[in-house]
Structures are given as structure tokens and as C-alpha cells.
C-alpha positions in Angstrom: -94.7 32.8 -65.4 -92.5 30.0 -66.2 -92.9 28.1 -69.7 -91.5 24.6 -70.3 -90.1 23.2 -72.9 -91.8 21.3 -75.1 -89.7 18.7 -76.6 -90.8 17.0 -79.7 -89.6 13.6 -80.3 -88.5 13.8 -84.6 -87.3 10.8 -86.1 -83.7 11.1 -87.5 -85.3 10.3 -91.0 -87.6 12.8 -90.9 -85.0 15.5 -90.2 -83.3 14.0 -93.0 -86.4 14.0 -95.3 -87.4 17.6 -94.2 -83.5 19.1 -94.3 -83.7 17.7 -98.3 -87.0 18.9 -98.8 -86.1 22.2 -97.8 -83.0 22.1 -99.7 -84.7 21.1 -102.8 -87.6 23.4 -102.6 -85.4 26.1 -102.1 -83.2 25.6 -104.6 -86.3 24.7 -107.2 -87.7 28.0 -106.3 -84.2 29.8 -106.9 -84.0 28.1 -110.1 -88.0 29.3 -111.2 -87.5 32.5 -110.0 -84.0 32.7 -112.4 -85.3 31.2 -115.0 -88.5 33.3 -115.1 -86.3 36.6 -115.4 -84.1 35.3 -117.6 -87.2 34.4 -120.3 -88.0 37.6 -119.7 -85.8 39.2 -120.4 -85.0 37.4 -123.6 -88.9 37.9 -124.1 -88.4 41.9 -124.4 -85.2 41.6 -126.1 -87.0 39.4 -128.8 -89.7 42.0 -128.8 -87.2 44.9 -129.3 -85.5 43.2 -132.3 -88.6 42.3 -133.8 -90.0 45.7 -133.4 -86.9 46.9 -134.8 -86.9 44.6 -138.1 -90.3 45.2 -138.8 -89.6 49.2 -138.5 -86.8 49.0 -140.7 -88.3 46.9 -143.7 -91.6 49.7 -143.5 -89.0 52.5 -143.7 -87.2 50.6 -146.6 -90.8 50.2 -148.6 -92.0 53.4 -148.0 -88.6 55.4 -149.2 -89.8 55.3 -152.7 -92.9 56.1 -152.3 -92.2 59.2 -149.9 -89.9 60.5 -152.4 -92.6 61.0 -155.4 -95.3 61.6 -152.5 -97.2 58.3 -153.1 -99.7 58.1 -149.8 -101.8 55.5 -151.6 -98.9 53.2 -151.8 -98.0 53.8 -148.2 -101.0 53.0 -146.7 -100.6 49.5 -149.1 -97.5 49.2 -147.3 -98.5 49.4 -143.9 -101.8 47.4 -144.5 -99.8 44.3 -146.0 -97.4 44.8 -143.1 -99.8 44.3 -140.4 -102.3 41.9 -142.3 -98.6 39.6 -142.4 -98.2 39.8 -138.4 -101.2 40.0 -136.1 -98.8 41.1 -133.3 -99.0 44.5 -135.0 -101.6 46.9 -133.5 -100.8 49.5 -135.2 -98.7 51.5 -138.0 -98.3 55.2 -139.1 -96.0 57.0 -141.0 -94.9 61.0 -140.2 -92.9 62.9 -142.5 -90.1 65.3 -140.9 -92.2 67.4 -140.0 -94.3 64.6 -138.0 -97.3 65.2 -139.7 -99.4 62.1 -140.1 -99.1 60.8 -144.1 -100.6 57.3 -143.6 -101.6 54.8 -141.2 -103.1 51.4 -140.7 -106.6 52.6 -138.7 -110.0 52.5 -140.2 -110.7 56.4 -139.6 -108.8 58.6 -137.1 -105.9 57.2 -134.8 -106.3 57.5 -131.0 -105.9 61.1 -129.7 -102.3 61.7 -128.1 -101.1 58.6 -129.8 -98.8 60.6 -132.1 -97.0 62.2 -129.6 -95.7 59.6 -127.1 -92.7 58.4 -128.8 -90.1 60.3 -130.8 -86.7 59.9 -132.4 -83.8 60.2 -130.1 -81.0 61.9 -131.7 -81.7 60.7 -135.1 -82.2 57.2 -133.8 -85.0 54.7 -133.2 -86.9 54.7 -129.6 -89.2 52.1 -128.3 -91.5 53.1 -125.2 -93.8 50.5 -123.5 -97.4 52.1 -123.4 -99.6 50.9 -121.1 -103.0 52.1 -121.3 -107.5 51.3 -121.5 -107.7 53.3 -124.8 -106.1 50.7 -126.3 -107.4 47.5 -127.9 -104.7 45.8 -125.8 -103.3 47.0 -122.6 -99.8 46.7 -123.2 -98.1 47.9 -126.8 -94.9 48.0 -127.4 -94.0 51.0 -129.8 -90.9 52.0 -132.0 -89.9 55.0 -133.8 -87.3 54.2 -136.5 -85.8 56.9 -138.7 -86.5 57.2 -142.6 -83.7 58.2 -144.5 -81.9 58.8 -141.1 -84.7 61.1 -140.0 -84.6 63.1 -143.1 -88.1 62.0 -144.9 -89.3 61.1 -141.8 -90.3 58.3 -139.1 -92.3 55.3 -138.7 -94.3 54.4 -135.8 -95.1 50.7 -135.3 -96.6 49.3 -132.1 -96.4 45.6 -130.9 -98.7 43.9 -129.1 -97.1 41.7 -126.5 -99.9 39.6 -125.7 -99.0 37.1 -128.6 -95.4 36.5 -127.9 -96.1 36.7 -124.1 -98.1 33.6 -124.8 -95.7 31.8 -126.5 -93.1 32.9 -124.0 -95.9 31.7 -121.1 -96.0 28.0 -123.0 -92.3 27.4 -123.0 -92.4 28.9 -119.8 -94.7 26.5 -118.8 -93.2 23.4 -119.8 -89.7 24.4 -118.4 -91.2 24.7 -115.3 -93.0 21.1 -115.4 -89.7 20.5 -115.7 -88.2 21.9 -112.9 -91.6 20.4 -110.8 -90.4 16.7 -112.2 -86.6 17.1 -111.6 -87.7 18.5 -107.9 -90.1 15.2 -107.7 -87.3 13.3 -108.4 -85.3 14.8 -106.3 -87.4 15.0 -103.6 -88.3 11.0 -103.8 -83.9 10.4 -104.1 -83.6 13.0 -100.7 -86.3 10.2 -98.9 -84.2 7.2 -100.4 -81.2 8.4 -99.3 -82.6 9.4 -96.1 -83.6 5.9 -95.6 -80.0 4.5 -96.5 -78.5 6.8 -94.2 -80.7 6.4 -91.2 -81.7 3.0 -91.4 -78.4 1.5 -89.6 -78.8 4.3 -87.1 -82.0 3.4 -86.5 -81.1 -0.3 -85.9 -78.7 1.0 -83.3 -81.7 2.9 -82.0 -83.8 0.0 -81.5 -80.9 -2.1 -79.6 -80.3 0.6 -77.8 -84.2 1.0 -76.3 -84.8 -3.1 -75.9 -81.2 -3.2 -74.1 -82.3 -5.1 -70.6 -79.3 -5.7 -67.6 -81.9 -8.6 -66.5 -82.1 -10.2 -69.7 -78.5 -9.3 -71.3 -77.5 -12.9 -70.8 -80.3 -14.5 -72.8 -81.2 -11.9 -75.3 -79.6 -11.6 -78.8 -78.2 -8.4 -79.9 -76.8 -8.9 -83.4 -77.4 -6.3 -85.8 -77.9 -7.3 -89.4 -75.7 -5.1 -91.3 -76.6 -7.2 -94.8 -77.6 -4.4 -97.9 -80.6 -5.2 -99.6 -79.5 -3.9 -102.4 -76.2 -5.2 -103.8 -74.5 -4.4 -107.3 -72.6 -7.6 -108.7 -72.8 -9.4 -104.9 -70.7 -6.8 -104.0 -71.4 -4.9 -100.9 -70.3 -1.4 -100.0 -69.6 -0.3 -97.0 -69.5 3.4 -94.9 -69.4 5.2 -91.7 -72.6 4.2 -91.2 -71.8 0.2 -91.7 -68.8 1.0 -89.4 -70.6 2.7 -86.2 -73.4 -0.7 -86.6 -70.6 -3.1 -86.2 -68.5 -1.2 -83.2 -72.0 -0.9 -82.0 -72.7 -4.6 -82.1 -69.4 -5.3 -80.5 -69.6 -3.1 -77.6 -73.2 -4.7 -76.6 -70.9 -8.0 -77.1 -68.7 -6.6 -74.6 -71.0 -4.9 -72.4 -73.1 -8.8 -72.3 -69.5 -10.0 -71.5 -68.4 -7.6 -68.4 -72.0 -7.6 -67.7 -71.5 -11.7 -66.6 -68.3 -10.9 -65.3 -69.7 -8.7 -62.7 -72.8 -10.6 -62.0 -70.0 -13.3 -61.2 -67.8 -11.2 -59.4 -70.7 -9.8 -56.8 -71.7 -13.1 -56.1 -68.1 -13.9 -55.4 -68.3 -11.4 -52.8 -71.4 -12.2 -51.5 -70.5 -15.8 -50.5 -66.9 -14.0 -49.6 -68.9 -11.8 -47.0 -71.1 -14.9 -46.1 -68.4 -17.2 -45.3 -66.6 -14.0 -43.7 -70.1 -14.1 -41.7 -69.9 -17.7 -40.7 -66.6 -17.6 -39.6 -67.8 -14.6 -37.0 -70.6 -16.7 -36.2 -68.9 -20.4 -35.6 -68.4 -19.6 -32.2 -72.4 -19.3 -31.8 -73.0 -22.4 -34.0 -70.3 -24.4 -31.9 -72.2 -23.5 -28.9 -75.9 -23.8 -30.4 -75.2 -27.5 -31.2 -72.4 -28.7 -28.6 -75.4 -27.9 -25.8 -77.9 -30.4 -27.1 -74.7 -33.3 -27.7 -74.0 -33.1 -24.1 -77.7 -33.2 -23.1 -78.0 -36.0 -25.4 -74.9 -37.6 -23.7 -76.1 -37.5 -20.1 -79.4 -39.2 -21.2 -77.7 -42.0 -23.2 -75.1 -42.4 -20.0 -78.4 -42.8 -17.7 -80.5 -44.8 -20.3 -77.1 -47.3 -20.3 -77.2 -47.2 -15.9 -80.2 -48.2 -15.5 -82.3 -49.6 -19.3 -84.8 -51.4 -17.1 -86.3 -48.2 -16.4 -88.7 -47.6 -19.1 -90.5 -44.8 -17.4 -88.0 -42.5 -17.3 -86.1 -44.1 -20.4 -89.3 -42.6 -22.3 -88.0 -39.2 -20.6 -84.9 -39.5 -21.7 -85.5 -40.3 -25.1 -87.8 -37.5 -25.8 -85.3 -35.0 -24.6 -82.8 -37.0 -27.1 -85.4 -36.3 -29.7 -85.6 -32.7 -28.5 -81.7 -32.0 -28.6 -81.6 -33.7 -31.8 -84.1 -31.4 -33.5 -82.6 -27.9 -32.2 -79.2 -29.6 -33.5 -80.7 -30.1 -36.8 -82.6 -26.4 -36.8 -79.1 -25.0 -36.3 -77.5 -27.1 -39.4 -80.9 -26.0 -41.3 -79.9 -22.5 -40.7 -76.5 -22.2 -41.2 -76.6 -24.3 -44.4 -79.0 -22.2 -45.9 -77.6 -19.1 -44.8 -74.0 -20.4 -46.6 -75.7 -21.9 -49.6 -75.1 -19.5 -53.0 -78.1 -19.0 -54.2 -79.2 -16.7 -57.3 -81.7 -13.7 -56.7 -85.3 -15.0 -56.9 -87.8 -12.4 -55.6 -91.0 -14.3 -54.3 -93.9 -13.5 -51.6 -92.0 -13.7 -48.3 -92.7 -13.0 -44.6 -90.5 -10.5 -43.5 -90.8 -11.0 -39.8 -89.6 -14.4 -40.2 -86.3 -13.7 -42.2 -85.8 -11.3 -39.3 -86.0 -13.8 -36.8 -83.8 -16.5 -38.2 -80.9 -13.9 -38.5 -81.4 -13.0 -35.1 -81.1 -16.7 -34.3 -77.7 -17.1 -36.2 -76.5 -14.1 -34.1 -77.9 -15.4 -30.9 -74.9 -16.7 -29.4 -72.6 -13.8 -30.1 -75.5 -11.3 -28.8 -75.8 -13.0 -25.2 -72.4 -13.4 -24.4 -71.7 -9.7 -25.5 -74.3 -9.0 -23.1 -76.2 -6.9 -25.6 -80.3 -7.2 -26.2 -81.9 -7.2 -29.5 -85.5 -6.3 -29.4 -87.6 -7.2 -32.5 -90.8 -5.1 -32.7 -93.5 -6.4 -34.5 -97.0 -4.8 -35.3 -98.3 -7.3 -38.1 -97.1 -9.9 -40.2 -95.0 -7.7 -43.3 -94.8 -9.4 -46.7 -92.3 -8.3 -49.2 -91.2 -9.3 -52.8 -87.6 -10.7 -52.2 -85.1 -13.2 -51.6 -85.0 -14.8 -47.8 -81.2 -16.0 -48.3 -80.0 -12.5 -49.6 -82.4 -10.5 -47.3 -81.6 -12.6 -43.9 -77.9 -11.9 -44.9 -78.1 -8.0 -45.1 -79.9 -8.3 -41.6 -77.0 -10.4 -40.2 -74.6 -8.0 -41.6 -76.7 -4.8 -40.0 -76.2 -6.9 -36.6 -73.1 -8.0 -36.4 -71.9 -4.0 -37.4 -73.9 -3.1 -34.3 -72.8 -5.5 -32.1 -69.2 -4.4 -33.0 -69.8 -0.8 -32.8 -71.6 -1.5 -29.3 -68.6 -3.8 -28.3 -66.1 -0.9 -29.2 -68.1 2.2 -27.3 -68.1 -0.3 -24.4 -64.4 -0.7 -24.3 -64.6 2.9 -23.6 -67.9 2.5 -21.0 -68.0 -0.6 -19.4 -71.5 -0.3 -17.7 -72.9 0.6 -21.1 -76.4 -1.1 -21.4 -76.2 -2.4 -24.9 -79.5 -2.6 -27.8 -80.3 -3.4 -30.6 -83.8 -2.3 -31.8 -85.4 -3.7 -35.4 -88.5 -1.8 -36.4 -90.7 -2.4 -39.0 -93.5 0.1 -40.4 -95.0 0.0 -43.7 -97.2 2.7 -46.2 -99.5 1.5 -49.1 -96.2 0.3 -51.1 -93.1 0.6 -48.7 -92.1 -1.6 -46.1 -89.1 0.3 -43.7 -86.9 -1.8 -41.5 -85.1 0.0 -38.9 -81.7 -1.1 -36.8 -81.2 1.2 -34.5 -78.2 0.6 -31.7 -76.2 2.8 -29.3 -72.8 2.2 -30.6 -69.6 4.6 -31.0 -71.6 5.8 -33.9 -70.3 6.4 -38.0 -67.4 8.8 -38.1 -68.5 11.9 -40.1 -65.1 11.5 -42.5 -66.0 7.7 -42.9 -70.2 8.6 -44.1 -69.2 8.9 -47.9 -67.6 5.7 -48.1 -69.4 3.0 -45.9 -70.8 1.5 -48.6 -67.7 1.5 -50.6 -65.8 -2.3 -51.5 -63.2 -3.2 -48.5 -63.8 -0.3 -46.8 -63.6 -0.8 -42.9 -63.1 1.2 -40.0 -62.3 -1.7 -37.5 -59.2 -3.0 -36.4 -57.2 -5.4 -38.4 -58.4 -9.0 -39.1 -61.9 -7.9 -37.6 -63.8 -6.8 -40.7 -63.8 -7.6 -44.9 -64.8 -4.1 -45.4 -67.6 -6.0 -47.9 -70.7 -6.2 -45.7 -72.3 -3.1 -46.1 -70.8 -2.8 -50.2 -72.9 -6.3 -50.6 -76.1 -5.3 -48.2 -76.3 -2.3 -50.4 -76.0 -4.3 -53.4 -78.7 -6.8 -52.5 -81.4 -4.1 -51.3 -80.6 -2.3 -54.3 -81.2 -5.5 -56.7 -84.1 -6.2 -54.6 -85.8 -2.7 -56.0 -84.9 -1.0 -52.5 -83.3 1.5 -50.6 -80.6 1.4 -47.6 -79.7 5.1 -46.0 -78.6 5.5 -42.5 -78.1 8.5 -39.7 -75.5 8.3 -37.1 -74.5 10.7 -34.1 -70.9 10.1 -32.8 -70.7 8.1 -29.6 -74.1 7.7 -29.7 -75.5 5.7 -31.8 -76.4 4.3 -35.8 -79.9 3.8 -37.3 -80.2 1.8 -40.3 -83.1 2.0 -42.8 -84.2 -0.3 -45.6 -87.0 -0.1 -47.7 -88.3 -2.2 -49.8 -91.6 -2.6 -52.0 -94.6 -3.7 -50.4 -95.4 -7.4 -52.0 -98.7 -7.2 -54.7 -100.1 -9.9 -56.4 -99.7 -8.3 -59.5 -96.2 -8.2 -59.2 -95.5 -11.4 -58.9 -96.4 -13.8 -61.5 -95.2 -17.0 -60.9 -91.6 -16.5 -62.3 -88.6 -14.8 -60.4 -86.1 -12.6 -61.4 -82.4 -13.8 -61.9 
């Protein structure tokens, strides 16, 4: 079973905010968890010297009074000792040989009490008891030498609930501390997340609203002004430094963007007047047919202007000859005019037809048919100069590649066949002749710019380059299939024309 990936689109603040977060979390716990051992540990030590002073000024009272074997005046001691500090739970004196002499209970003190600390080597001990006999559940007890361990020792147990509370408090507020440094930090890791990421985010936005239609009119300045400035000086960094290259490359890619909207149609009206020039002979023909109809009828209107009859003839086939001649100029004007790209609601079969028209001439006396097949009227969102081009283009290419596969079989019949068959949103165009056919080295590069397989002077090697061009800015597709010495088929498609595509305005 395969898994995808889920991508998750993260702002580059927010990996800035969370990276600090982190950080400062991690290094705020670090700092807790340090300082909680270290005020610990200062905690016992406090205890143990404590424990230790209090030890050593009972051993100090009760000297005397062990000497002359004065109980009554130790158990004075050890009450005003423990009365002075209530962190003392306890006190009891043993003499060397640890019997119990005196001590700070009301009657007996807990069983196994006596017996769980003892001198070491002459020298005080403190053990940590931990237990439920007690009053409190933790007691810290020290055995400190009298007289070196000679008279005897003194037992003194700490309870370390008291300091553990004071240790708690400062605890406490160090680490409100620590919470407020880490708030502050935390709100200076967003701000400076912010400063960082904001131009980069201004690059971001550019970047998504960047249009090729609408590079000429749109405006893509960045403001690179700081809000905040200290004495009207501003300070700038990498990230001031990747906004402004930023800004000028979308100056320069506006700029090469014109350049090459002006250079394709360059070679557009290059291929078109390449076109005309290949179709002159046609036009000549077209229109010098109807002059010397019109001629002949102006010689026999001058012979014989009584006539009114058939002057009436005549001058309705003047009228006639006169109107084909002006069709032709129609046509060839329009089909030379530049024109920008402005894609409206147009009939397909019609565009289809007039380029057949302009290739008329050149078709008949090649002896070559073109057969138009035509199921239903087809409707398309384009351009009817730039579209009837590309079809002139497709024809001419066939009627050359027919021409040159003749040269090699004279009794060739010659076609041209242009179908058209649509789907809900595509509308295909097919030319299909049975010329020499597309080379199989020269398939990569037939759409490439002055690439041409025909003999010099007969090609700019720019018709296809521009008819690719043109379906392509049109929101189509041109692919073709071709069999050596037998033949080429052409196929464009284009989107179907919907109303809501079109909205009144074109695109330029």
C-alpha cells in the first residue's frame, strides 16, 4: 500500500517563531532544572552546617554539666535549645557508653531511635531518616562528639520541612523569574521573526501575483522603507539586500518580457510578409482576372453606348469583377495587418476558408485539391488574423512537401484534407496531406526558430516556430505524426468557446 506525502504549507514566520520557541523552552527548562539542583544542594549543605552548629553549641553547654553529672541542667539545655529553633524535632544526650542521660521528649523517646546514628571514628555523622513514626517524615539527624567522644555524644535531629519551605519560596520566585525572562524572550524570538521574514515575505507575495499577461501594466516595487528607524537612520542587511535584487530582476524580467513580446511579433509579420511574398503570385492572378473582364466590357460599352440592354450586362459584370477585386484586397490586407492577440467568439470554419482562399491560386496550378470537411459550424475563443495565419502556414508546408514527393512521382494525385471534430471543451483541426513526409532526424526541431528543411531561398524556417507560438498563446496545442514518403498530419487543438470565458474584454 502506497502512502503520499502530505505536505503542509508552514509559513516562514512560523518556523521562525516555533525554531525560537523551542530554543527558548529548552533552554528555560535547562536552566530550572540547573537551578533546582543547585538550591538543593545548597539547601542540604545549609542543613548540614546548621545541624552541625547547633550540635556543637549543645556539646559545648552540656560539658560542665556532664562533668559534675548535672542531668537536670542538661535537660535545661536541650529544652532552651529546641524551644530557640522549631526546626528541632528532637535532642538527646548519651554518655560514652550511649546510655540515654537526657533528652527533649515528654516521656520515652521512639523505640530504635537511639541506635540509627553513631559517631564515625570519633567524628560527627548525619543520616537522613525517613520514616511514619515520626512527627515529620523527613529528619535530618547528627551525632557530634563531646569532649572528642570521650564524655559522650549528642543526637540532634532537624526537621527539613521548615527550611524546605523557605528554600521552596525563593525557589519559587527565581523561577517566576526564569517564566518572565522566557516571556520576554519568547515575545523578542516573534519580533525578530517578524523583522526577518517580513521582506521575505514581500518577495513571496510578488512572487505569487507575478502575471506574463499583465507584466506590462502591473507594478512590482517593493517597499523596503523600516518602520522603525533610530535617529532617521536606516539600517540595512541581507535581508534589505535580496528585496532590492529581487525588485530589480522583476524590473528586468518586465523589461526582456516586452522585448520578447516585440520580438515574436517581429517574426510574425516577418513570416506573414514571408507568406505574402509566396502568395503574390495567387493575388496577382486573383485580381488581374476581373481587370481584364472589366476591360472587355468597358471596350464594348465604348463600341456600341447606345445599347442600353446589354450596357446594363456589362456593367453588372463590372460591378461583379470589381467586388471579387476588392474581397481579394480585403483579404490580403487583413491577413498582412499586425494586429495584437485578442481572443473573441469566432467561427472556425470561416477562418478556414479565407486561408484556403489566399492559397487558392498556388493550390490549382500545383494541381493539388484541398478538401475542407465540415460537420457543424465550430466556435472557438481566438484571434482570426493569428489563427487564419497558422492555417496558411500548415498549407503552404503541404503544398511544398506535396510539390517535392512529386518531383520524385509525377502522377502523384495530390490532397490536402482539413478536419475538424470537437469534445465538450476541445475543438481538433486536422491537415492531413500525402507529402514526402517529416524526416525522423528533423521531428525534434520543426518547431525550432529558422529551422528549414527546404532548399535555399524557399523557406524562413519561422512558420511552424510562429504557428506554435500562436496556438500556444491561444491556450492550445499543435502535435503532428508523419510517415516518410507518405505523408504529414497536423493537429491543433484549441478550447471550445463558453460564454463564461469571455467577458467582453480580450487578452493582449
Amino acid at each position: 500500500m502506497r502512502f503520499q506525502n502530505r505536505i503542509i504549507k508552514l509559513p516562514l514566520f512560523w518556523k521562525f517563531a516555533i525554531i525560537s520557541i523551542i530554543i527558548v523552552a529548552i533552554f528555560g527548562s535547562i536552566n530550572i532544572y540547573l537551578l533546582w539542583t543547585s538550591v538543593y544542594k545548597s539547601f542540604e549543605k545549609e542543613i548540614d552546617k546548621r545541624c552541625k552548629v547547633l550540635a556543637k553549641i549543645i556539646s559545648e553547654k552540656a560539658l560542665t554539666p556532664m562533668v559534675y553529672d548535672d542531668n537536670l541542667s542538661l535537660h535545661n539545655i536541650l529544652d532552651e535549645i529546641k524551644q530557640s529553633d522549631p526546626s528541632i524535632s528532637y535532642a538527646f544526650i548519651l554518655n560514652n557508653t550511649n546510655d540515654l542521660i537526657a533528652h527533649t521528649y515528654d516521656i520515652n523517646i521512639p523505640e530504635g531511635l537511639l541506635n540509627v546514628n553513631s559517631l564515625k571514628s570519633g567524628n560527627y555523622n548525619i543520616e537522613v531518616i525517613r520514616t511514619s513514626n515520626f512527627k515529620y517524615p523527613i529528619i535530618r539527624d547528627i551525632a557530634y562528639p563531646i569532649l572528642n567522644g570521650e564524655l559522650g555524644t549528642v543526637r540532634l535531629g532537624i526537621v527539613e520541612e521548615h527550611i524546605q519551605q523557605e528554600m521552596m519560596e525563593a525557589t519559587r520566585n527565581l523561577i517566576l523569574m526564569i517564566v518572565a525572562f522566557f516571556s520576554f524572550g519568547l515575545v523578542g524570538a516573534l519580533f525578530f521573526s517578524y523583522i526577518i521574514t517580513s521582506p521575505i515575505k514581500k518577495i513571496s507575495q510578488k512572487a505569487q501575483i507575478i502575471d506574463l499577461n499583465y507584466i506590462e501594466t502591473e507594478d512590482y516595487n517593493i517597499d523596503r522603507r523600516k518602520k522603525a528607524r533610530l535617529f532617521n537612520i536606516q539600517i540595512n542587511d541581507e535581508s534589505d539586500v535580496l528585496v532590492t535584487k529581487f525588485s530589480e530582476m522583476l524590473v528586468r524580467l518586465k523589461n526582456s518580457y516586452v522585448e520578447l513580446k516585440e520580438t515574436q511579433g517581429a517574426l510574425v509579420q516577418a513570416e506573414k510578409l514571408a507568406s505574402l511574398g509566396t502568395l503574390s503570385a495567387g493575388v496577382a492572378h486573383e485580381i488581374n482576372n476581373p481587370i481584364s473582364g472589366i476591360k472587355i466590357c468597358i471596350n464594348r460599352i465604348i463600341k456600341n453606348p447606345k445599347n442600353i440592354n446589354q450596357n446594363a450586362k456589362y456593367v453588372i459584370l463590372i460591378k461583379e469583377a470589381t467586388d471579387k477585386i476588392e474581397n481579394v484586397v480585403q483579404h490580403l490586407l487583413s491577413f498582412s495587418r499586425k494586429q495584437d492577440i485578442l481572443l473573441k467568439r469566432i467561427n472556425l470554419n470561416l477562418v478556414i476558408d479565407s486561408a484556403i482562399l489566399l492559397t487558392t491560386f498556388k493550390v490549382k496550378s500545383s494541381n493539388i485539391v484541398v478538401n475542407a470537411d465540415y460537420r457543424e459550424k465550430y466556435f472557438v475563443k481566438g484571434s482570426t488574423n493569428h489563427l487564419e495565419q497558422v492555417f496558411v502556414n500548415l498549407i503552404l508546408n503541404s503544398l511544398d512537401a506535396i510539390l517535392e514527393r512529386k518531383e520524385k512521382e509525377p502522377n502523384l494525385a495530390g490532397k490536402i484534407q482539413i478536419v475538424i471534430n470537437r469534445t465538450s471543451d476541445k475543438v481538433y483541426i486536422h491537415f492531413k496531406d500525402n507529402g514526402m513526409g517529416i524526416p525522423y532526424a528533423n521531428r525534434d526541431k520543426i518547431f525550432d526558430p529558422f529551422f528549414t528543411s527546404k532548399k535555399v531561398g524557399k523557406g524562413t524556417g519561422l512558420g511552424l516556430s510562429v504557428s506554435f507560438n500562436l496556438i500556444k498563446e491561444h491556450g492550445g496545442k499543435i502535435s503532428f505524426s508523419s510517415a516518410e514518403s507518405s505523408g504529414t498530419e497536423f493537429v491543433i487543438e484549441l478550447p471550445c468557446y463558453k460564454n463564461k470565458q469571455m467577458n467582453g474584454s480580450g487578452l493582449k
